[in-house]
N, C-alpha and C positions, 0 to 999 in steps of 0.2 A: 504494500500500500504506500503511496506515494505521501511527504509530508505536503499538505495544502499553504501554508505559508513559506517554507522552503522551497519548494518546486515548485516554482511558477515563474511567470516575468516574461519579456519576449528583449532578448538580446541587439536587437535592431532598432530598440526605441533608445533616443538620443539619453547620455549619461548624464543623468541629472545633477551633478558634481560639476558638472561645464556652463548650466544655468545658475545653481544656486551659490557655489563657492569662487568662481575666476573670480583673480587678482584678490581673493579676500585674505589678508592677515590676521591671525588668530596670533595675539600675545599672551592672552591669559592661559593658566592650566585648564586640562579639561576635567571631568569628575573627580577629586582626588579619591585616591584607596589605590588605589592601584593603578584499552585493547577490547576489548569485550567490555560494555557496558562500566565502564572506567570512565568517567566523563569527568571533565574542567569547566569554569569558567562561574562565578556568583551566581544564585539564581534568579538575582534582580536583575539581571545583564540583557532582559531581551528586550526593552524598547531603545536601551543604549548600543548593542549589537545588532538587532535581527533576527538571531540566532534562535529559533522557536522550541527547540526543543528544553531550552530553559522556561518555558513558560510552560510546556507539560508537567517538566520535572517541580516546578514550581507550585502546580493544581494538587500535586499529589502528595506535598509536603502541607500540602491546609486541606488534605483529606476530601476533597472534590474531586479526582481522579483516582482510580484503584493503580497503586505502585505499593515498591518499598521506601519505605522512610529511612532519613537521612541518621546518620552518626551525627554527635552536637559539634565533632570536628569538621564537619560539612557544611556547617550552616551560615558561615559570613557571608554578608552582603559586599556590594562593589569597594565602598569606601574604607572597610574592612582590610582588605585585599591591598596590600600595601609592599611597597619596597619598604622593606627597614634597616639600609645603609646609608641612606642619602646624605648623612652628616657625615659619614664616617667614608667619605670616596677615595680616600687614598691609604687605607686601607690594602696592606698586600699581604698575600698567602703568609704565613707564617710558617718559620723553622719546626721543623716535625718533634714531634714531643715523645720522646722514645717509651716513656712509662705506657703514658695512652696506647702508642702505634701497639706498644707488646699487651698490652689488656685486649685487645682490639683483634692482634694476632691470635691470642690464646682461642678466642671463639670458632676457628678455622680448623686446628686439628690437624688431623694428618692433614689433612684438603688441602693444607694452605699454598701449596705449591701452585695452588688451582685457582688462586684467588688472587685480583688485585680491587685495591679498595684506597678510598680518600674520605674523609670524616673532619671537616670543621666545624668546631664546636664556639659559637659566635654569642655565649647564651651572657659572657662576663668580656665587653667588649672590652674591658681595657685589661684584659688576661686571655686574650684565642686563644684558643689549644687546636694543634692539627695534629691529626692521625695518619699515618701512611702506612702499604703493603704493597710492595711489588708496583707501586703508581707510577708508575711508567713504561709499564710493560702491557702495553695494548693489543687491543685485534677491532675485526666490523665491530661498529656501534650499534647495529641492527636497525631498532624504531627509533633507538636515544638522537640519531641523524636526523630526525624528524626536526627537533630543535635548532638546527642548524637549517633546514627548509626556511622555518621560521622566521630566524634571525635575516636571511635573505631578503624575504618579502618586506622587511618592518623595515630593511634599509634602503629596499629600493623605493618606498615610500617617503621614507626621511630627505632621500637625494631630490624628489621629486618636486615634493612638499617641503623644504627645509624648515617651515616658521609656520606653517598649515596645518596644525594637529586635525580641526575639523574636516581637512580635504581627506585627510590619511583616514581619517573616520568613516568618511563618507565612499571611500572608495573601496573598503572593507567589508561595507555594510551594503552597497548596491550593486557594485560588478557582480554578475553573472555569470558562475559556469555551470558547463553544459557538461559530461560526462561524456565521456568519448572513445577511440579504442585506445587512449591509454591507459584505460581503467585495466586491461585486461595481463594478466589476471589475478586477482585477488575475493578472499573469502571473510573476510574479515563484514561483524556487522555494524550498519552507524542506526543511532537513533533517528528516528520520525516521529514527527507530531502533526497529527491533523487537528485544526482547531475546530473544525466542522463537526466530528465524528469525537473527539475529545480522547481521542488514543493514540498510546505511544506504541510503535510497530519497531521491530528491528530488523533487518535485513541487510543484506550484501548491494552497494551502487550497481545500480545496472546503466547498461549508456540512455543516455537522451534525461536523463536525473537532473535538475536543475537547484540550482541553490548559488546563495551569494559566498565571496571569496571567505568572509571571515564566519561561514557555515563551513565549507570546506577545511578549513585551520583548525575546526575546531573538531572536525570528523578525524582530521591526522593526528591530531594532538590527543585528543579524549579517548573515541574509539581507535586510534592506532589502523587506520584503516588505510593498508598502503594505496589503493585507488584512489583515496582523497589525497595520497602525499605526492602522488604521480600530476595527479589535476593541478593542484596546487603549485608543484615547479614548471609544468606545462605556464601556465598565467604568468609566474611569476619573470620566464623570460619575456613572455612577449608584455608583462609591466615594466624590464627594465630595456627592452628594444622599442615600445612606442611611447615612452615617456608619460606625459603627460596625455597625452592623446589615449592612450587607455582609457576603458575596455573599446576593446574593438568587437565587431563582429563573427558568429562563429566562422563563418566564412571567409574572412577575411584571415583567421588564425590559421585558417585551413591552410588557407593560399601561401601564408606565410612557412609552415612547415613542410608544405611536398616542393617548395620553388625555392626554398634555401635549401644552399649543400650542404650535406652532411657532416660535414667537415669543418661548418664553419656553425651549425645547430652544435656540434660536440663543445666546440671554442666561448660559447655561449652561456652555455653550459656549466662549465669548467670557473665562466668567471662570475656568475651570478651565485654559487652555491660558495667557492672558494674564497673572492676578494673580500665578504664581508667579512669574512674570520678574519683573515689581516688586516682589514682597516679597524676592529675592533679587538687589537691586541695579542690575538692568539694565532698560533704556528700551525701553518697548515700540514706539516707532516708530524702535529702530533693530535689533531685535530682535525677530521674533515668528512662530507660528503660527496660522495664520486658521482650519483648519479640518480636515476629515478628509480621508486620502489617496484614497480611490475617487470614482468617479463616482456611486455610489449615496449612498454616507454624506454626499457635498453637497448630493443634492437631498433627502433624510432630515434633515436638520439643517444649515442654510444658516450659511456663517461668514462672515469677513473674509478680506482677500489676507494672505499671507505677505509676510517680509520679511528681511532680514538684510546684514550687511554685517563684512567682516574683520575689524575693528577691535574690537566687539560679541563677535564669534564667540572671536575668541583671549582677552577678558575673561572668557567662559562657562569656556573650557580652562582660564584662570588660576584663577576661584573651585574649579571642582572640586579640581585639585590642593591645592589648600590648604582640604578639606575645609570650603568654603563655600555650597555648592551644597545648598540646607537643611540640613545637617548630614553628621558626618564619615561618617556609615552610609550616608546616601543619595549622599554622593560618590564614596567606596568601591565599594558597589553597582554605580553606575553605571561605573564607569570598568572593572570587572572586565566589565560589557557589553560595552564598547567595547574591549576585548584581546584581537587578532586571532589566532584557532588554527585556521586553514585557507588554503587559499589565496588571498595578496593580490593585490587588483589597483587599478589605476589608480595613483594618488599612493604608496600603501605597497607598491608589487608590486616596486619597484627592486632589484635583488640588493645595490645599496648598502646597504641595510636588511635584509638577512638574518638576521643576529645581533640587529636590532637589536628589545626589545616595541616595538611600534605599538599606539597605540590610536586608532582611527580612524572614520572617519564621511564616508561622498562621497555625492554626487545627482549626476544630469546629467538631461539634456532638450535632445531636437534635435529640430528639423525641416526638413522641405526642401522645394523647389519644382522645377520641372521647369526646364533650367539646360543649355545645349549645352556638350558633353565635360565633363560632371559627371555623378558617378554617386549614388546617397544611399547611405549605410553608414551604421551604430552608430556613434554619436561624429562625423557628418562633418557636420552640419548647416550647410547654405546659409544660412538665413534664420533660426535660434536655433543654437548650439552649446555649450549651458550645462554647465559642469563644478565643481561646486564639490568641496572636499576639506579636511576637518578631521584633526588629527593631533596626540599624544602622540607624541613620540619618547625613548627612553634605551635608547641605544647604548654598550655591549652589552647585552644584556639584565639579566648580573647584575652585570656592572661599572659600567653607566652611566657611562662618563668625558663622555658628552655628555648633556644633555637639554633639549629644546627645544619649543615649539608651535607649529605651522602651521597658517593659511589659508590657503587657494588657491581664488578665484569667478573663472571663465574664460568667455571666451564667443568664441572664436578660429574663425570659419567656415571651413567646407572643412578643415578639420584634424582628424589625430586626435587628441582631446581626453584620453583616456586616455593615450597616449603621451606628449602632449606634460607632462603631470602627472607620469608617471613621469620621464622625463625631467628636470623642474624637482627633482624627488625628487632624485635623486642629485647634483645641481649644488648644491641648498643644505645639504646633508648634507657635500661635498667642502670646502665653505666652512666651515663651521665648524668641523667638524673642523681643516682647517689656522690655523684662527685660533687654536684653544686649543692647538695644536699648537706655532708658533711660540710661543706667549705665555709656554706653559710652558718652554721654552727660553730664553726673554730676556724672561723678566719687568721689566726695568728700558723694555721698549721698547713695554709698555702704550700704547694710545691716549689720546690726550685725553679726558675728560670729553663726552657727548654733550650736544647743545642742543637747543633746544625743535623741536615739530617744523615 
């Protein structure tokens, strides 16, 4: 079933962004705060986004539509939803703190060989503690590349719009995409809301699926649905090749990708996913996305490998907080993405994080081989058993007595990979917690100063 406010529009009607916004300068801020049925974004966020499927998820939280109800760690609103570094912007990673990294190790086990992880803990700003394991020993970032999609779009908007947040807004909330064959193929399901019928459906995009850009951001982000992350880079070149002239026609994108060469669609490519990581501080060979999520949008437009590693990944968490991530609107943005209001799973599904926002971001990838008294499950891979896991934490949600950043890149075979994340979830959450715990109690009995790593 198609969502009735999401899927609709007709792409040939002139972009209403070109009447209501030309030449307008926006100085002011704009509102301040900020895989499977995994969903981001406030649930007050839909006359400020579009995004309709907050306004089901929203029916069902005041008990006028049949759903599940929320965790209290669910519940903030937009203004809620905050970067909380903005004082603190020069702010850099800190010297690895050997007690922690080894409390941190101890949870891994034999495994640890298997594990690279990054853990700052930002809850005693003028004492960070960072954690490290093997963080700099990378592989694919899977979906966690999805965020770097992201940061793409949000920059090629900022170049566009420099001083325009409302145009950026406006162009988030109106452009139209149309699903196409570079959805193909992918099984992942996104949310739908008919506001007519007052039901939320799930299913896999099919082509001719219509919905706005910052629907799609939020189908990559929330539901991990590589067809909306394939859609999503598909626009996002032809936002950073026709400039401000965006959205163009579906026809007109048509023309645009069978009549450029391929060679020069790859180059394209390469520099709308790549340069914003460099212009925004970080190294793209330890950090990066090579190319489109589907089978089709690779062989449509050929990329490079992926890459990523902990260390990288928890500096991406740190810039966004401190509203660095191109600027404090495209940080904001994003991070109100990435704030889980449905149910969690793997790394944030822990009932220790209950109360607590999450904002989060995981990929895996397994595979198996035929194997005696072995059987292949989800998560159980023989021969890959890849799990990574990004995370915002501030526990409680509107207390924040804690706040922290995690990575977690696993590749533990024969195990479940999911549990074993949740699992690591609630043991590094118990740990800091008792450490500010203690600390606040016998503040005189502070740690030593941490050393290089």
């Amino acid at each position: 079933m198609r969502c009735a406010p999401e899927i609709a529009g007709d792409s040939h009607v002139p972009h209403p962004l070109r009447q209501a916004v030309k030449g307008v300068l926006v100085l002011a801020a704009l509102l301040l705060a900020g895989p499977p049925c995994t969903d981001g974004f406030p649930l007050d966020g839909y006359p400020y986004t579009g995004i309709a499927r907050l306004e089901g998820y929203r029916l069902v939280q005041e008990g006028r539509v049949r759903g599940a109800r929320l965790t209290s760690g669910a519940r903030l609103n937009m203004q809620e939803v905050d970067l909380r570094l903005l004082e603190q912007r020069e702010l850099a990673l800190p010297e690895q703190d050997p007690r922690f990294s080894d409390q941190v190790r101890r949870f891994l086990g034999s495994d640890a060989k298997r594990y690279g992880l990054a853990i700052l803990d930002l809850t005693d700003l003028g004492h960070p503690r960072y954690a490290e394991h093997r963080g700099t020993t990378g592989s694919s970032p899977g979906s966690i590349g999805k965020l770097i999609v992201a940061l793409g779009v949000f920059q090629a908007l900022a170049d566009i719009y420099p001083m325009d947040m409302e145009a950026r807004r406006m162009v988030l909330k109106t452009s139209m995409i149309t699903a196409d064959q570079f959805i193909v193929k992918d099984s992942h399901d996104v949310p739908l809301w008919n506001g007519q019928t007052r039901r939320l459906t799930y299913r896999p995009l099919k082509r001719g699926d219509r919905a706005s850009l910052w629907t799609y951001l939020d189908w990559m982000l929330s539901a991990s649905s590589n067809a909306a992350a394939s859609m999503v880079i598909k626009h996002l070149m032809l936002l950073v090749h026709y400039g401000a002239a965006y959205p163009v026609t579906d026809a007109e994108a048509a023309v645009f990708f069978r009549e450029t060469p391929r060679s020069e669609l790859s180059r394209l490519l390469k520099r709308v996913l790549q340069d914003p990581l460099s212009r925004n501080g970080m190294d793209v060979s330890q950090l990066r996305q090579g190319g489109f999520f589907t089978w089709k949008g690779k062989r449509l437009v050929p990329g490079t490998n992926s890459y990523a590693h902990p260390r990288a990944l928890v500096q991406f968490l740190l810039y966004l907080e401190q509203g660095k991530v191109v600027d404090i609107f495209s940080s904001r943005e994003i991070k109100r993405l990435l704030y889980m209001t449905q149910r969690r799973i793997r790394y944030a599904s822990h009932p220790a994080l209950s109360d607590a926002a999450v904002y989060f971001k995981s990929g895996s990838l397994y595979r198996c081989r035929e194997e005696a008294d072995f059987t292949c499950e989800k998560y159980h891979g023989n021969v890959e058993n890849r799990m990574n896991s990004v995370a915002i934490v501030e526990s409680p949600a509107r207390g924040r007595q804690l706040h922290y950043l995690v990575v977690v890149m696993s590749n533990v075979l024969r195990e479940n990979s999911a549990v074993a994340h949740q699992t690591l979830a609630m043991r590094v959450h118990r740990l800091i917690e008792a450490y500010h715990r203690q600390k606040k109690s016998a503040p005189e009995a502070s740690p030593a100063a941490p050393v290089g790593r």
